[in-house]
Kinemage of the C-alpha trace (Angstrom):
@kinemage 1
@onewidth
@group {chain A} dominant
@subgroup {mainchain}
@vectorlist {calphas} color= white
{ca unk a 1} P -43.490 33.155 7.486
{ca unk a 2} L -40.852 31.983 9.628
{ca unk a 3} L -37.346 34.210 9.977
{ca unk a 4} L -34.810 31.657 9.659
{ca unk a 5} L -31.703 34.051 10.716
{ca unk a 6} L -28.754 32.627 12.932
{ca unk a 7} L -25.758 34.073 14.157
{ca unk a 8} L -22.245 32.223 14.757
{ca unk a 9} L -19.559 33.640 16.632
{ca unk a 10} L -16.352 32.477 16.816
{ca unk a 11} L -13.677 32.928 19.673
{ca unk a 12} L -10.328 31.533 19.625
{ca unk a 13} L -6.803 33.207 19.982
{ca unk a 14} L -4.458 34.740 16.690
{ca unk a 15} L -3.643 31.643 14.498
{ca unk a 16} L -6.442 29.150 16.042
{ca unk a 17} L -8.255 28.964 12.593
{ca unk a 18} L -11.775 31.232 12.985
{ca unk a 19} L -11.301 32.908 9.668
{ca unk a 20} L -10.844 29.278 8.527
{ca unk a 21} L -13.840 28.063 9.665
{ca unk a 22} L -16.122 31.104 8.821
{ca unk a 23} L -15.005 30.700 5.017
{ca unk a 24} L -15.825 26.855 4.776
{ca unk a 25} L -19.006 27.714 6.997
{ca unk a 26} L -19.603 31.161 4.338
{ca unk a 27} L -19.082 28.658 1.562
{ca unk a 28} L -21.205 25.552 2.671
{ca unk a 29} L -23.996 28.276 3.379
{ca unk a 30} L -23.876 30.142 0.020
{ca unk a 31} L -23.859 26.453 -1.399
{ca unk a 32} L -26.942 25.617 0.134
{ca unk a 33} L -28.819 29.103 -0.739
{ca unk a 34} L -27.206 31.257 -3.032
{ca unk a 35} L -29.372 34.201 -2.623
{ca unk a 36} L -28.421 34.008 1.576
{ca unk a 37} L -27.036 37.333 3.058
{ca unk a 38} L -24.383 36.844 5.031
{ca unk a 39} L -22.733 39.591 7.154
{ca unk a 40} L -19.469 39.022 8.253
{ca unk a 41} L -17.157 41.083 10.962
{ca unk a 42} L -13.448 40.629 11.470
{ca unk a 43} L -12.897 42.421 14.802
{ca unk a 44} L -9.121 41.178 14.746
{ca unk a 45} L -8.749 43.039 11.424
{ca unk a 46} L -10.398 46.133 12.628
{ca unk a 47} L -8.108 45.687 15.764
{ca unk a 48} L -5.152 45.106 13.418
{ca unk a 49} L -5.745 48.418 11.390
{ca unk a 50} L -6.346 50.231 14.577
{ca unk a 51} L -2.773 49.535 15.452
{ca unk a 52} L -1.272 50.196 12.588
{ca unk a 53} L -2.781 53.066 11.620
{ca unk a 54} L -3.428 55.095 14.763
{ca unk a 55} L -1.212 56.702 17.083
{ca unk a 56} L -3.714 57.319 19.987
{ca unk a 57} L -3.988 56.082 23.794
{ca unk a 58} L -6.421 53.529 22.671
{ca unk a 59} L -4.471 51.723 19.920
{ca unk a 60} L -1.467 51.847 22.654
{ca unk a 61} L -3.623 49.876 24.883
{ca unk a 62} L -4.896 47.503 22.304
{ca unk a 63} L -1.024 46.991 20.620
{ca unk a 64} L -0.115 45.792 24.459
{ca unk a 65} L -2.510 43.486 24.458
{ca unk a 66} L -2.246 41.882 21.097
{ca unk a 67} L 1.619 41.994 20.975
């Protein structure tokens, strides 16, 4: 049996169109195989609701760099 798994990343600064991409790439894949797991990880989201949410060092250091 062969273990067709793949990962994509995608890198690209706020606004450049990842979360673009990864849909039409999500939806071509589920189109091809519907029963396909695919795992998906927003780390600008999780970096988003660290900032908003949290008054700590760390989300001070991560609001300087994202604003």
């Amino acid at each position: 049996m062969t273990d067709n798994k793949k990962a994509f990343i995608f890198f690209g600064s706020a606004g450049s169109g990842k979360g673009t991409q990864v849909a039409l790439l999500k939806d071509l894949l589920t189109e091809k195989d519907p029963t396909r797991e695919i795992l998906h990880y927003d780390a600008g989201a999780g970096f988003r609701e660290l900032i908003e949410k949290e008054d700590t060092y760390v989300a001070g250091l991560v609001r300087k760099v994202m604003m």
